[in-house]
N, C-alpha and C positions, 0 to 999 in steps of 0.2 A: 422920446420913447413912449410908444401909445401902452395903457392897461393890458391887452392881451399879451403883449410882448412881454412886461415884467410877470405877469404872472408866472407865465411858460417857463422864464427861466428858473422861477423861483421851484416852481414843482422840480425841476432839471436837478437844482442841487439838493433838493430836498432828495431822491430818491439815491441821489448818487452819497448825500451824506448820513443817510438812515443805516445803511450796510455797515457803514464803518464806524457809527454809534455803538448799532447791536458787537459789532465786533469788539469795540473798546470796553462796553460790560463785558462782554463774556472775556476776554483777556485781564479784565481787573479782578473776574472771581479769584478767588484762591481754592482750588479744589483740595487740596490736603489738607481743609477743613475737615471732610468727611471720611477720613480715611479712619479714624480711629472710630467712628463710628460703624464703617463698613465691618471693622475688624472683628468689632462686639458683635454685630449682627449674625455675620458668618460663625461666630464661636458658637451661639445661642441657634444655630439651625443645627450645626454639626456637632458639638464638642468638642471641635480640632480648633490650634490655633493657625491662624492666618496669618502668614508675616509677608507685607509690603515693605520692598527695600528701596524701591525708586521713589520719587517725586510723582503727583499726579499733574498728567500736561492736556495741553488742550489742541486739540486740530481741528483749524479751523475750513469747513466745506460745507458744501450743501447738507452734507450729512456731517455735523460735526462728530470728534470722537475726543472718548477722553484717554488716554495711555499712559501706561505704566511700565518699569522690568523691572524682573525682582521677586515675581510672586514664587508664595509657596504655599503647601497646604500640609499639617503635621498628618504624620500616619495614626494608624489604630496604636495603643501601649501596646497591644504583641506582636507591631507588626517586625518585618526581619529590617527596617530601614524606618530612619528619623522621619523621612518625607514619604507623604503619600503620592505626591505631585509636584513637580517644579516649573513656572512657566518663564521664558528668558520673556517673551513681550506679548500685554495684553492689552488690548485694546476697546473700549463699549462704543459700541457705535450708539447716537440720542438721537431725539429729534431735537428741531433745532427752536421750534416756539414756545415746546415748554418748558426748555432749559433755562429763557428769558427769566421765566418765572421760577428759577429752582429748581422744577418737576421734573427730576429726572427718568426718563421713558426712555429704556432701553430697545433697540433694535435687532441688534446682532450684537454677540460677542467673540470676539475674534485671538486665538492662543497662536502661537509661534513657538517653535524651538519649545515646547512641552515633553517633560518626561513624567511617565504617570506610571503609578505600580498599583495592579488591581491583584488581593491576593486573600486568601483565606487558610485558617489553622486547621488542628487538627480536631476541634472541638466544634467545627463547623460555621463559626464568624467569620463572616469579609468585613474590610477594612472599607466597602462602600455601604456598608452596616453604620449609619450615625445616629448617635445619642444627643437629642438636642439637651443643653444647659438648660437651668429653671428659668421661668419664662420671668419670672418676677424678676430674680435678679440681673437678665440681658434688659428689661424693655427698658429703663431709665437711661441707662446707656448708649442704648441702639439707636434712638433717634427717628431712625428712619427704616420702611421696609427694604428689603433687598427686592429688585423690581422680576418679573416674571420676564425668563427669555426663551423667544420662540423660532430665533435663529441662531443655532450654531456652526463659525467653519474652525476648524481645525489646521495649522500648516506645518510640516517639518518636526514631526513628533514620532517618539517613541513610545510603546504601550508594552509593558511587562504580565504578563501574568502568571503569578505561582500558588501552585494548590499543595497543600498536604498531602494530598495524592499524586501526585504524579512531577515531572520535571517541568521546568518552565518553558514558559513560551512568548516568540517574542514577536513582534508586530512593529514595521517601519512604515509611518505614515506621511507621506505627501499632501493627501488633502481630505481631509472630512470636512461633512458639509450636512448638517443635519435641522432640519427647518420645520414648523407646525404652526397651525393657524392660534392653538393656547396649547399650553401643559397636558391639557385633558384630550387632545386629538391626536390624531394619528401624524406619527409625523416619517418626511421623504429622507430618505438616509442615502450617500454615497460618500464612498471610500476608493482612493485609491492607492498602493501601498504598496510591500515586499513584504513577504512570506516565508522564510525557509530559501531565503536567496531566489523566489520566483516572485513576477509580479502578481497581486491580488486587485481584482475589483469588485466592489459591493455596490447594489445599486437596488432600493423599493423600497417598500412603503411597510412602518410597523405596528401596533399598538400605542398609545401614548405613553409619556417619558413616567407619567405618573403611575401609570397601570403595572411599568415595567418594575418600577422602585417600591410601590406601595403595595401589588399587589391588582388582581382583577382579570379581565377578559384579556387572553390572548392572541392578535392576528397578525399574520406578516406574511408579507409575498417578494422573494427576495433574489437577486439574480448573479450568482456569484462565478468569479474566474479565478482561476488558479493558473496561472502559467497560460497552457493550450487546452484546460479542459475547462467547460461549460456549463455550470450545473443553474438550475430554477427550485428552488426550495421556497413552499407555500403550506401554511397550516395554521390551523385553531384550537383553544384549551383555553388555561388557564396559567397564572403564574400566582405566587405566595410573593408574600414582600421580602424586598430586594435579594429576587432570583432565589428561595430558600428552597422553592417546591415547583417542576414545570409539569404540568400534564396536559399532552397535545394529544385531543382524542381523535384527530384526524393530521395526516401530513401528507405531503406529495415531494418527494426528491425528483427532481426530472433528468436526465442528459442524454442530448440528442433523440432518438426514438426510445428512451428505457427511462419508464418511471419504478419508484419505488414508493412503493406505498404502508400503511402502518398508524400505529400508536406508540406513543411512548410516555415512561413517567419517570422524573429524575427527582430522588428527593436529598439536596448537598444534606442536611440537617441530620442527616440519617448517621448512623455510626456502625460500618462507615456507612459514605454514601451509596447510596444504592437506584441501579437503573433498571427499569421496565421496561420492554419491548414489545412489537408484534409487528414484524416486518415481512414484508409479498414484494413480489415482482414478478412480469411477465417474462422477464429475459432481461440476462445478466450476460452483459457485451463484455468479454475479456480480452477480446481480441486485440494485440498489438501490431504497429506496423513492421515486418519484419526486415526492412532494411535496415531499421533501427534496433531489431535485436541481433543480427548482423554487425552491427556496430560496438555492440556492450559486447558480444562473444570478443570481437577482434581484440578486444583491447585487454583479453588476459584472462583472468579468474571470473569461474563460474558462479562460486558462492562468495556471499559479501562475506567480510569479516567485522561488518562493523556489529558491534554490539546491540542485541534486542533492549527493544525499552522493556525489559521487563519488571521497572520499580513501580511502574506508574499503575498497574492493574493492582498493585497491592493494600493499596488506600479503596479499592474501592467493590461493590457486589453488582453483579446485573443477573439477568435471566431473560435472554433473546431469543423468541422463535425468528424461525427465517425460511423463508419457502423462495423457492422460484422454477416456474414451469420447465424453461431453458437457460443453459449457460454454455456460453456458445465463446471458445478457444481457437486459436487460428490453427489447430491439429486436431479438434478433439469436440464432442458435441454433446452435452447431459441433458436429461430431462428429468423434469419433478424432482428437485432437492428438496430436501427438507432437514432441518438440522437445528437443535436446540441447544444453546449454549449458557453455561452457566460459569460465572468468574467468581471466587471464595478463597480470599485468603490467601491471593497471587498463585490461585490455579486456574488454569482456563479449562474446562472440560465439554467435549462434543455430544453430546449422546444424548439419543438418538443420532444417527447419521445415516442420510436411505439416499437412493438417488434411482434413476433407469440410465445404465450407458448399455446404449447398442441393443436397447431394448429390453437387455437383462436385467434384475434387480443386485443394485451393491448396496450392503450394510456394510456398520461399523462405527468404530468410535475415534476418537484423538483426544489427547491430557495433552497440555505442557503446563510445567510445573513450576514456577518461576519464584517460588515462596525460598528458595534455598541455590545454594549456590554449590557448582553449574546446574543452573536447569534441565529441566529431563523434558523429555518428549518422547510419548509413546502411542503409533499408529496402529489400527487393526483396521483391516478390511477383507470382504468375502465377498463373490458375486460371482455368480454361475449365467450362461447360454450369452455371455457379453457378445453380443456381433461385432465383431472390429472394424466391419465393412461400412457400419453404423456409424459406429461409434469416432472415427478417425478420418469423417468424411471434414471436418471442421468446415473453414470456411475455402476448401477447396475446389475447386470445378470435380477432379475426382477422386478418389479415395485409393491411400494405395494400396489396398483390401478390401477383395468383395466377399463375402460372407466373413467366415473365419468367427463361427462361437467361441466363445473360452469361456477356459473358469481361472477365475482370480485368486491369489491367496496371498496375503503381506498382510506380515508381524515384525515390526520394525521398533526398536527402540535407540535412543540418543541421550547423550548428556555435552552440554554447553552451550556459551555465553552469545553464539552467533552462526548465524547460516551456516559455516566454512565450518565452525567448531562442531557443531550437529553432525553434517555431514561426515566428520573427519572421523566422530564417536558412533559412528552405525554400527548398530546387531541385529543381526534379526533374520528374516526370511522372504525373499521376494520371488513368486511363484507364479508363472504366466504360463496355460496350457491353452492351447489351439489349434481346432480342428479344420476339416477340411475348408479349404478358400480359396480365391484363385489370386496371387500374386498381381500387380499391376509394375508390369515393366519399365514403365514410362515414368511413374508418379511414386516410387518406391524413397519417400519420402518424410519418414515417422519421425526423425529427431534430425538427423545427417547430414539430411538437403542432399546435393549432388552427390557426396561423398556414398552416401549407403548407396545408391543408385549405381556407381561407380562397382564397389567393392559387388553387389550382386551381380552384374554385368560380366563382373570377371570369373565370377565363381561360376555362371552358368550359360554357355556359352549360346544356350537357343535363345534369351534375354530380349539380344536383337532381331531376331528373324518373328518373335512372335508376342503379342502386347500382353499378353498373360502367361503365366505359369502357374499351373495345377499343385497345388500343396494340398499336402494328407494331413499334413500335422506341423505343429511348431513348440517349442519347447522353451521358458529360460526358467531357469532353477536357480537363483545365488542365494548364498548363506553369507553376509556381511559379517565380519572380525574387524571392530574401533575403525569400518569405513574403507575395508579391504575385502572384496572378496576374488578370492584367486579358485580357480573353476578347473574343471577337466571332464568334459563330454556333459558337462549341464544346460547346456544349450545347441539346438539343435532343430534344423530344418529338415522335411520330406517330401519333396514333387514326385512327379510321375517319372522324371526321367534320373534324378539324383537322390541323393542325399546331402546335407551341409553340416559338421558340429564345429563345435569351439572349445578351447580350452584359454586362460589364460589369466589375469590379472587385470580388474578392476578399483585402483585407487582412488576413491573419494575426498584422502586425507590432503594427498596432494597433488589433486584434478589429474593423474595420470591412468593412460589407457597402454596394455600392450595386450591384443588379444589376438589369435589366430583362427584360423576357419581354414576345414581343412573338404572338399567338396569330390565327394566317390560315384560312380556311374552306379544304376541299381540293371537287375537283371540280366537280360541278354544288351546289351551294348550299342549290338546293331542294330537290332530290331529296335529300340528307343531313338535312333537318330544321333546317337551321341557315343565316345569311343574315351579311353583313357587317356587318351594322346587330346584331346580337346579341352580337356579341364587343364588349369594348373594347378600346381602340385600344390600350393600352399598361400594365403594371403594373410596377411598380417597388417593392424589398425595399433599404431604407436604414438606417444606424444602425447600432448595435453588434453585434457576432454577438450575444452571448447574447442580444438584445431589438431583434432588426429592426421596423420596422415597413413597412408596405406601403401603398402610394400606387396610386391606379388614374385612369383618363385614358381616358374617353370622347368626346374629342375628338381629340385626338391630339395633347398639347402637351406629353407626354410623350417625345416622340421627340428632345426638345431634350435630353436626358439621357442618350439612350439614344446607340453607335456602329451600333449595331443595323443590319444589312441597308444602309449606308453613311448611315443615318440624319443628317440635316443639319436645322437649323432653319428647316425650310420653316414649319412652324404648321400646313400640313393645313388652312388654312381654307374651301374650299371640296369639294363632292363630286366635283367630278372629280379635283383634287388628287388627292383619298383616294383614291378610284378608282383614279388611275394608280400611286398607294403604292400599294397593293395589290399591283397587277399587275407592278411593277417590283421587289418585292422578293419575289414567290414562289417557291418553291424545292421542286421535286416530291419532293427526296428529300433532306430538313434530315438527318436522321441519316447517311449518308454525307456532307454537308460538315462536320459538325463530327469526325467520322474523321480528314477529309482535312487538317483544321487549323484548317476556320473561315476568315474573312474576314482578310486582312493578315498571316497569320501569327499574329494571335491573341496576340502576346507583346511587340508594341511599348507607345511609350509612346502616348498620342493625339496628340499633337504630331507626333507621326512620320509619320504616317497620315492626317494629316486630308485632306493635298489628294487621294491616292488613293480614299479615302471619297467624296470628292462627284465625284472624275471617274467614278468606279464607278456611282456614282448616277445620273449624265448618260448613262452610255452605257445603264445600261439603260432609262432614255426613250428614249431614241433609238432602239433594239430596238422599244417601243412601237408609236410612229410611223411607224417605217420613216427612210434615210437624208433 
């Protein structure tokens, strides 16, 4: 065997037997050497204790790592839980040559199966607020630094958060992953997780980990998903240490074409806390996809019943302006809001409240009151020359009115604990007058969809032969009693060739609709194109709100349903009858009676009313006839 030969092999085992040297040191270390030292160290940066239940192991690879389970980390003394954090398995990923030497250099740290509760009192302390021990008394102990880490992933964890103010909140994480070049740099953050049973994505770049805990410059550009909505959140300020004071004197909220722009300044430390605002927009997209609201009507009740949060605004104060050019509804189109909000004490209060609908100017204000139980909520609004033609164009091809000024008036007040309960507790006044417009035959589609389209169709029979009908005027007057209001000629249409009024019962308490429309030829008959005999007698809108349905009555046996014009269960069955209905309940000018309040007041029960009904009825036969 010649010298090059033995040489060769000898390097051969040489490199084959170095690998499993260094393995044999690092498998003879005993790493739960240092574990009591870790313990000390982490006491002396936080004031929590650190309790290690597993064994420290060693995995051996290119990247070796050291692991453990077991860990835990003590809460704050006030917090509502022993543990601030529990991890089932951690893992430090090292390098692997200066571990030869002892030097442990950490690379990434890696948590599994982690439950963490980040929470704050009522005095203004979180619980990621730590008090490091006396340095004198950790350093003998400690041994060693705890090494700088500039990668972290996160898997299979939970994240609690509870505030003094408000309810908690909970957070499922799959994977965090958050990485910097040191401590002092900006580091890459993603998240991906469940939300409120939707998924969450977080993805960009923020200030460093120090700046965020210690305090200092604010920046982050950040791209977040909730479910199927998209948002891009980017801004700069400042923060107080750890998170006690944010002031972001610039921000940008984005989704899709609509940014929101602003300042804002949140101080937790505050008592309580309290938020600053100054928020703009060019356009505020409301618009949903209506197959999908379609889909939440079909399936029953129109107002939730679930319970408002409203404990959460009571821990806390703000003062938010808020502007935006447009705010654009898939019915409906506003311009220049502006609206200043102020939260004290678990009241929420509007006011100022301005807007332009339909070109017209609306004020007004809103309170909900949530300091006391049930909650009150009290709306006012006013607005005069409102274009409906304008205003109700939303995001439709057309509008199913063209001009149509009104003037506005709602004075509404509520008490309870939930949409359904609000509604159920309505009082108040809701007052909609409207002048001349032209009817859109085709597009007669303000709340009803098909339905309202249907139900005009029937009531006026030139609907089809012609794409508009001439209105003088339009009328609805309700006066709400605990989310009922029951009506008689408060409402009320005027074309050129008809008339239309209503009488009947609106239920808000328990989404029920039964109202009538009862539709009269005006002038000469003939010379309008239109005859008695063309209309029917009567139509009626019954059943649930979200899914009326509509009943028609070409004889007139519907008047037995109706209060209608002092409506009584005569039957209508012969033609002078009808004849003399006709002529005894017409009314040259329905839109000023329903101004004036309608028939009886308009706000009793029908029991109340019924013998003025039919003596109303006698007299105007008798008007007929003569004495």
């Amino acid at each position: 065997m010649n010298t090059k030969t033995t040489i060769l092999r000898i390097l051969i085992l040489l490199l084959i037997l170095t690998p499993l040297v260094l393995i044999g040191i690092l498998m003879s270390l005993d790493f739960n050497q240092y574990k009591p030292q870790v313990v000390a160290q982490v006491e002396a940066l936080t004031g929590r204790t650190l309790t290690i239940d597993g064994d420290l192991e060693l995995s051996i690879s290119l990247r070796p790592s050291i692991e453990v389970s077991g860990v835990s980390l003590a809460n704050a003394p006030w917090g509502s839980t022993e543990r601030m954090a529990s991890i089932g398995q951690l893992a430090v990923q090292v390098e692997l040559l200066p571990l030869l030497g002892g030097d442990v250099r950490v690379t990434r740290l890696i948590a599994r199966q982690a439950d963490i509760l980040l929470e704050s009192n009522a005095k203004g302390e979180a619980n990621w607020q730590f008090k490091k021990s006396d340095p004198g008394e950790a350093a003998p102990s400690a041994g060693v630094a705890l090494p700088e880490i500039s990668d972290l992933l996160i898997e299979t964890a939970r994240i609690r958060f509870l505030s003094a103010a408000g309810d908690p909140l909970e957070l499922t994480i799959d994977r965090l992953h958050a990485s910097a070049d040191t401590l002092v740099a900006p580091f890459d953050l993603s998240i991906e997780g469940v939300y409120n049973g939707e998924p969450v994505v977080v993805e960009g770049e923020l200030e460093s980990l120090a700046a965020m805990t210690s305090g200092g410059d604010l920046r982050f550009d950040l791209k977040l998903a909730l479910g199927e909505r998209k948002v891009q959140w980017q801004g700069e300020g400042e923060v107080a240490g750890a998170l006690s004071r944010i002031t972001l004197e610039r921000f940008q909220l984005t989704h899709n074409q609509d940014s929101l722009t602003g300042s804002l300044m949140f101080d937790r430390l505050a008592q309580p806390p309290h938020l600053e605002a100054t928020l703009a927009t060019d356009r505020l997209d409301l618009r949903r996809d209506e197959k999908e609201e379609d889909k939440q009507e079909a399936g029953g009740k129109l107002f939730s019943a679930a319970p408002l949060p409203l404990d959460a605004p009571q821990g806390l104060t703000a003062d938010v302006r808020f502007s935006s050019k447009q705010v654009l509804g898939n019915r409906y189109t506003l311009n220049d809001l502006d609206a200043t909000l102020r939260l004290e004490g678990g009241v929420l209060t509007i006011q100022p409240l301005a807007m332009l609908a339909g070109g017209g100017r609306v004020t007004g204000s809103a309170e909900l009151n949530g300091s006391r139980s049930p909650a009150s909520l009290a709306l006012r609004l006013e607005g005069k020359d409102v274009v409906l033609g304008t205003l109700l164009l939303g995001s439709r091809e057309e509008a199913p009115l063209q001009q149509g000024p009104a003037s506005i008036d709602i004075d509404l007040k509520a008490r309870g604990e939930s949409v359904a309960a609000l509604m159920g507790g309505l009082n108040g006044r809701l007052l909609i007058s409207v002048g001349e417009g032209n009817i859109n035959n085709r597009h007669l589609d303000l709340v009803g969809g098909d339905l309202l389209n249907q139900l005009f169709r029937a009531l006026n029979p030139l609907a089809d032969k012609e794409p508009y009908t001439e209105m003088e005027c339009a009328v609805v007057n309700l006066q709400f009693s605990n989310g009922v209001a029951e009506y008689d000629k408060r409402v009320a249409i005027l074309t050129r060739q008809m008339s239309i009024v209503s009488a009947g019962t609106i239920d808000l308490k328990n989404e029920l609709l039964d109202v009538g429309f009862k539709p009269m030829p005006r002038g000469d008959t003939a010379d309008l194109g239109i005859t008695a005999g063309d209309l029917v007698s009567a139509a009626r809108l019954t059943g649930p709100l979200s899914r009326p349905e509509m009943g028609l009555d070409a004889k007139g046996t519907a008047k037995a349903g109706l209060k209608l014009y002092g409506a009584i269960a005569t039957g209508g069955t012969s033609l002078l009858l009808e004849g003399l209905w006709n002529k005894a309940t017409s009314d040259d000018n329905p839109c000023q009676t329903a101004l004036a309040g309608g028939g009886s007041g308009g706000g009793s029960k029908p029991s109340d009313q019924k013998g003025s009904e039919v003596g109303g009825f006698m007299d105007k036969l008798k008007g007929v006839f003569g004495n």
